[in-house]
Phi, psi and omega in degrees: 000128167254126171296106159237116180288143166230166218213071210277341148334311197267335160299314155317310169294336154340309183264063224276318176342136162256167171047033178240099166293100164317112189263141167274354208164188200203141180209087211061256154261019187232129181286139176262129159230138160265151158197152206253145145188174171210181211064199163295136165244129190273127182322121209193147164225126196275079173341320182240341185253168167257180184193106173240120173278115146249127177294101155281325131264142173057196205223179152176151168278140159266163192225110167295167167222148352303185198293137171211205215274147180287169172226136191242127179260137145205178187353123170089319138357000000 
């Protein structure tokens, strides 16, 4: 097995494109992706994946469903 360390700054620089999702890595069968975007990210469901957000820059609200309280990510988050 190989241990690969990333470096999400220089991975983030890779890149300018929004809404285009990166893969960083790999954590068993689940792909780690980066991706820049702004404005709405519209709310979806992935049928076979799970979705976990970290915020590295900057911030956004998610708008749960059904309508409930919004949850606001930022840095680190």
């Amino acid at each position: 097995m190989t241990v690969r360390k990333v470096n999400l700054a220089a991975a983030f620089d890779t890149f300018t494109e929004l809404w285009s999702p990166r893969i960083a890595g790999m954590v068993n069968d689940c792909a780690v992706k980066l991706v820049k975007f702004q404005g709405d990210f519209d709310w979806h469901h992935h049928e076979h994946e799970d979705e976990l957000f970290l915020v590295v820059r900057g911030e956004f609200t998610m708008r749960l469903r059904p309508p409930s309280e919004d949850l606001r990510i930022v840095e680190g988050e």
